[in-house]
C-alpha positions as a Markdown table, in Angstrom:
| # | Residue | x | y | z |
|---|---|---|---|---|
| 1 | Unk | -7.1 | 0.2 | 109.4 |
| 2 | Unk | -10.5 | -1.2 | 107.8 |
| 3 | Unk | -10.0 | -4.6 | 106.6 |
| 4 | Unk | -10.6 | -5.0 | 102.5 |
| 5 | Unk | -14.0 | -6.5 | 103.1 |
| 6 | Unk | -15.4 | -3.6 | 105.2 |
| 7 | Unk | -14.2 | -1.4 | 102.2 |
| 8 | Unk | -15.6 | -3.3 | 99.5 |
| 9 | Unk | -19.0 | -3.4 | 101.0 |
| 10 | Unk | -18.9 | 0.3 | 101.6 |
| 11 | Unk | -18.1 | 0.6 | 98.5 |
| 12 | Unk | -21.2 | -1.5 | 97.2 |
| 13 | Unk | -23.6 | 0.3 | 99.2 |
| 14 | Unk | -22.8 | 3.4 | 97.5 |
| 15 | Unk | -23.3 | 2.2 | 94.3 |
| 16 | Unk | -26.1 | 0.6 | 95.2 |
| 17 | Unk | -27.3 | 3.8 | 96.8 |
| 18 | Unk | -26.5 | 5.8 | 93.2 |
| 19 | Unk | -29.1 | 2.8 | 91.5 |
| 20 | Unk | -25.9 | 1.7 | 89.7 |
| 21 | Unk | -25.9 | -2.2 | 88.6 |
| 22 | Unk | -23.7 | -4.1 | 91.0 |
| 23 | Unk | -22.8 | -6.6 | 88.0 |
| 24 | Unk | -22.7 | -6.6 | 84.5 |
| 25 | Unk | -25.9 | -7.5 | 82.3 |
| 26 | Unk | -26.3 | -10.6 | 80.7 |
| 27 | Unk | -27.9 | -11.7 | 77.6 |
| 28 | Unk | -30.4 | -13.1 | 79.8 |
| 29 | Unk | -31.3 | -9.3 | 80.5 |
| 30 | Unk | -32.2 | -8.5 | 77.2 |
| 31 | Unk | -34.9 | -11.3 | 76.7 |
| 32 | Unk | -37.7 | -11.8 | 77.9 |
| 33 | Unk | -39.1 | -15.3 | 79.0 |
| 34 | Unk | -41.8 | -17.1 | 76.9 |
| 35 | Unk | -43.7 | -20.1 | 77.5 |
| 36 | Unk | -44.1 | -20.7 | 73.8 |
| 37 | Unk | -47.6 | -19.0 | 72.8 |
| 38 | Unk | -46.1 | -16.2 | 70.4 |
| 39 | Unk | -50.4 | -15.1 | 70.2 |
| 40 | Unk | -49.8 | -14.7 | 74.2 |
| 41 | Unk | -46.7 | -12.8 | 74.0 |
| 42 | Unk | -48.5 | -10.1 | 70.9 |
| 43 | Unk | -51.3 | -9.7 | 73.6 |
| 44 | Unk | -48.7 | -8.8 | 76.2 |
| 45 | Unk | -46.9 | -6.5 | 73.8 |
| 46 | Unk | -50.4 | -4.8 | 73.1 |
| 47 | Unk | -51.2 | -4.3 | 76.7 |
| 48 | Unk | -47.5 | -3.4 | 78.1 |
| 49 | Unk | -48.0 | -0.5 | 74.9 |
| 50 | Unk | -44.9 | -2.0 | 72.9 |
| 51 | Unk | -44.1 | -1.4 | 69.4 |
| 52 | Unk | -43.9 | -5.3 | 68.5 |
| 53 | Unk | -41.7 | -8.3 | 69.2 |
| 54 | Unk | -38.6 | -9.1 | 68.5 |
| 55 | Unk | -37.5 | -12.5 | 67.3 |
| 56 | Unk | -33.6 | -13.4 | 67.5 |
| 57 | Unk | -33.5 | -17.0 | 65.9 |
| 58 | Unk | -30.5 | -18.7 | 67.2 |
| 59 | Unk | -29.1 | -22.2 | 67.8 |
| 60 | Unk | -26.4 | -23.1 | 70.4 |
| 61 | Unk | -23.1 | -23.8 | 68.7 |
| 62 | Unk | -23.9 | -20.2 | 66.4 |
| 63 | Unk | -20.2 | -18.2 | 67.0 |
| 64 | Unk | -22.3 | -15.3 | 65.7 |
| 65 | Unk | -25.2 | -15.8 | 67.7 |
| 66 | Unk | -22.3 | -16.2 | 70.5 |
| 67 | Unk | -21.1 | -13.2 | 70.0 |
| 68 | Unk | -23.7 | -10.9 | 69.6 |
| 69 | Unk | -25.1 | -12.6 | 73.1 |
| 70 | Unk | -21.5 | -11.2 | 74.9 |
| 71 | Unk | -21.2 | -8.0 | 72.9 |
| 72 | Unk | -24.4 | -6.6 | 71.7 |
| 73 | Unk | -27.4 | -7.5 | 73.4 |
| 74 | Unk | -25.4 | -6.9 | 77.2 |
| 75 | Unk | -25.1 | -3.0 | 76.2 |
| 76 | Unk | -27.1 | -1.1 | 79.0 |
| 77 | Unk | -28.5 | 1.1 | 76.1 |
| 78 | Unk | -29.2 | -1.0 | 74.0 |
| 79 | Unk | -30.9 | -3.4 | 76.4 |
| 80 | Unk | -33.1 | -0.4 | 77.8 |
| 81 | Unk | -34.3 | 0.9 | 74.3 |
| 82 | Unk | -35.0 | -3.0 | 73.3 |
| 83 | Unk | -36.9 | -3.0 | 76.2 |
| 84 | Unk | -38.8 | 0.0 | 75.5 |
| 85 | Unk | -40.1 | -0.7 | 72.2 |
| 86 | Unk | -40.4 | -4.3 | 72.1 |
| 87 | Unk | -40.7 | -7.8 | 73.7 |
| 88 | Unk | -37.7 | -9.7 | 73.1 |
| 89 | Unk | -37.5 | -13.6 | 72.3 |
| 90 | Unk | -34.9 | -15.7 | 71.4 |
| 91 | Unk | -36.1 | -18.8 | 69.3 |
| 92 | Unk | -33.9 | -22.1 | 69.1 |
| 93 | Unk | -34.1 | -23.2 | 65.5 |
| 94 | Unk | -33.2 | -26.5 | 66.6 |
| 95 | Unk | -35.2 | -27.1 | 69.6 |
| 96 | Unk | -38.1 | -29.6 | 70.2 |
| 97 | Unk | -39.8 | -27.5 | 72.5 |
| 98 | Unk | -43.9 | -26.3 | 70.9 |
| 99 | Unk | -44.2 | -23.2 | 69.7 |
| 100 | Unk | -47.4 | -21.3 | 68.7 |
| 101 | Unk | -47.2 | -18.9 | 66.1 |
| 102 | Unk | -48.8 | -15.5 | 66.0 |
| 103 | Unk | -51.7 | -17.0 | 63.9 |
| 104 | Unk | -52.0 | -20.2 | 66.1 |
| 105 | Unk | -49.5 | -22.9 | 64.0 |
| 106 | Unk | -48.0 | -24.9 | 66.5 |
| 107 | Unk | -45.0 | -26.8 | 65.9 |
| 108 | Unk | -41.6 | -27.0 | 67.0 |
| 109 | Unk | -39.2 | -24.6 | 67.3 |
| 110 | Unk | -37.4 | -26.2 | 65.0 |
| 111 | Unk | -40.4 | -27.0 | 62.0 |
| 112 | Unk | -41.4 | -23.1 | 62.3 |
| 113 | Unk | -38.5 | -21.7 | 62.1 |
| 114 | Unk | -37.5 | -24.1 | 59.2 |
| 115 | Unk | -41.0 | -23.9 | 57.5 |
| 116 | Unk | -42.7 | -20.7 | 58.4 |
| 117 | Unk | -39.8 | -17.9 | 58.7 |
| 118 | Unk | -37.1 | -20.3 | 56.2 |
| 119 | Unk | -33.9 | -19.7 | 59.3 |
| 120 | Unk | -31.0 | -21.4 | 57.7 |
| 121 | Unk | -28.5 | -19.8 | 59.1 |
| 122 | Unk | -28.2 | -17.8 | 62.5 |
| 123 | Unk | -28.5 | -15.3 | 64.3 |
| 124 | Unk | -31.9 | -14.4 | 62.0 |
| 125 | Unk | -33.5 | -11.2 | 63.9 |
| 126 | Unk | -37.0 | -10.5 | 62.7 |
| 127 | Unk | -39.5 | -8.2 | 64.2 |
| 128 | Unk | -43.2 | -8.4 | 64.0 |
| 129 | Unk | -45.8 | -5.9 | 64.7 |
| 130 | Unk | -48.9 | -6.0 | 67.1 |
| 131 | Unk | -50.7 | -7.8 | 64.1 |
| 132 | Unk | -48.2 | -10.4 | 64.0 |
| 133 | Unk | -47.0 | -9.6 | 60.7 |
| 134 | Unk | -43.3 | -9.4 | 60.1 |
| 135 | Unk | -42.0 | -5.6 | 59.3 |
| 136 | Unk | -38.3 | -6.3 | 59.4 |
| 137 | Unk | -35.6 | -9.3 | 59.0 |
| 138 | Unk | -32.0 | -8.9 | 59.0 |
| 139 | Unk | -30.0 | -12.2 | 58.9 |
| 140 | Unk | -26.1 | -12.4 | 60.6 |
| 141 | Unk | -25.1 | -10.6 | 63.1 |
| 142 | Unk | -24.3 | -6.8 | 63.5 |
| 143 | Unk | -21.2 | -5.9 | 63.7 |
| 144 | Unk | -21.5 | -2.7 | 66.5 |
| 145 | Unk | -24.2 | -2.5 | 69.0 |
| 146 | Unk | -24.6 | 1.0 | 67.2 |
| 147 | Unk | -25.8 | -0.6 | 63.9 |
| 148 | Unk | -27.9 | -3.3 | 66.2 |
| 149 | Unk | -29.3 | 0.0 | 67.8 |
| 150 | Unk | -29.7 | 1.6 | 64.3 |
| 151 | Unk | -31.9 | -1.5 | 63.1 |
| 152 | Unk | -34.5 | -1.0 | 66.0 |
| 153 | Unk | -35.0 | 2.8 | 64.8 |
| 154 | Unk | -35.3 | 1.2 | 61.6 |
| 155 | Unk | -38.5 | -0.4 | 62.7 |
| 156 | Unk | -39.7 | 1.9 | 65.7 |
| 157 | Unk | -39.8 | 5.0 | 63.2 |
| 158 | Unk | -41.2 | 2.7 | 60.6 |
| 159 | Unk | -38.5 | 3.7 | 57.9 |
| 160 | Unk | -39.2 | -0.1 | 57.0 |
| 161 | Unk | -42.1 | 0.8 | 55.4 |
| 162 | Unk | -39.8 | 3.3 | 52.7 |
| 163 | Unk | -36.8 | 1.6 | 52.4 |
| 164 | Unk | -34.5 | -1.3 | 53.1 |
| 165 | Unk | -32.6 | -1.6 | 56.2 |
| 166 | Unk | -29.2 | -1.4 | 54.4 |
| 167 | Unk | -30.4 | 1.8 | 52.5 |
| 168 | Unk | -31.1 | 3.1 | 55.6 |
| 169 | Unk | -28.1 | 2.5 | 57.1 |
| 170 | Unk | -26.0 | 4.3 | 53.8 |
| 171 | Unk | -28.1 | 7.0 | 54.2 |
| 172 | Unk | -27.4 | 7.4 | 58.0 |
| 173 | Unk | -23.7 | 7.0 | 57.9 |
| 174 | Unk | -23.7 | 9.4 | 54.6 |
| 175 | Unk | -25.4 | 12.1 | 57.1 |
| 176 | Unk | -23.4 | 11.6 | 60.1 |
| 177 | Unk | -20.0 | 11.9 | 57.8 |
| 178 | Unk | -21.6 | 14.8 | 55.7 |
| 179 | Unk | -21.4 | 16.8 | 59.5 |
């Protein structure tokens, strides 16, 4: 008889061997890392062929923010299509650390996402284009991964440009219950 260990790395090899993860994603995942030049990170978006960046304003004692971190943004989907389309930062609205903006203001963290993007509350997700020029906010959090998934098709087929994210979404779910 094979003893449990022998099993359990057979087991991992196969699933290894079928390119399957061998442990569950982590917020971490979705984001990318950032040394704090947002102008650095739009020229990385341009040359990788991305859509934009995405922004996710957050501070650390944010249930919301919390949440959507062990929920949302873990989703293998939803990681991949974030991936796709966008560069993904998360932004501490409270944090001391310097931070240059897409048109070169440097500051905190903290005094450009107070001053520049007015982040009260979090999460605040915000996507910008290869410009630097926001296209979309949405403040709180999402409540599905589906309508987080929803409001990057919002931007990536530029339906921000006709209507508001939460028209969109009415006229999405009135299709999809209209089938």
């Amino acid at each position: 008889m094979k003893k449990w260990w022998q099993k359990l790395a057979q087991s991992l090899m196969v699933l290894a061997m079928l390119g399957l993860p061998l442990q569950a994603a982590q917020a971490s995942d979705f984001f990318d890392e950032t040394f704090g030049n947002l102008q650095d990170e739009l020229a990385t978006a341009k040359e990788n062929g991305k859509q934009g960046v995405f922004l996710f304003f957050e501070m650390e004692e944010c249930p919301f923010c919390d949440r959507m971190k062990k929920t949302i943004l873990v989703q293998p989907e939803v990681i991949k299509y974030f991936k796709e389309h966008f560069l993904t930062y998360q932004i501490d609205i409270e944090g001391a650390s310097t931070l240059i903006d897409f048109d070169g203001t440097e500051g905190t963290s903290q005094s450009i996402s107070e001053k520049k993007y007015r982040v009260r509350a979090t999460p605040v997700m915000m996507f910008f284009d290869l410009e630097g020029n926001p296209t979309a906010r949405y403040t709180g959090p999402t409540k599905t991964a589906d309508e987080f998934m929803l409001l990057g098709k919002f931007v990536v087929e530029g339906i921000y440009k006709e209507m508001s994210f939460t028209k969109y979404k009415r006229s999405v779910t009135t299709d999809t219950a209209a089938q």
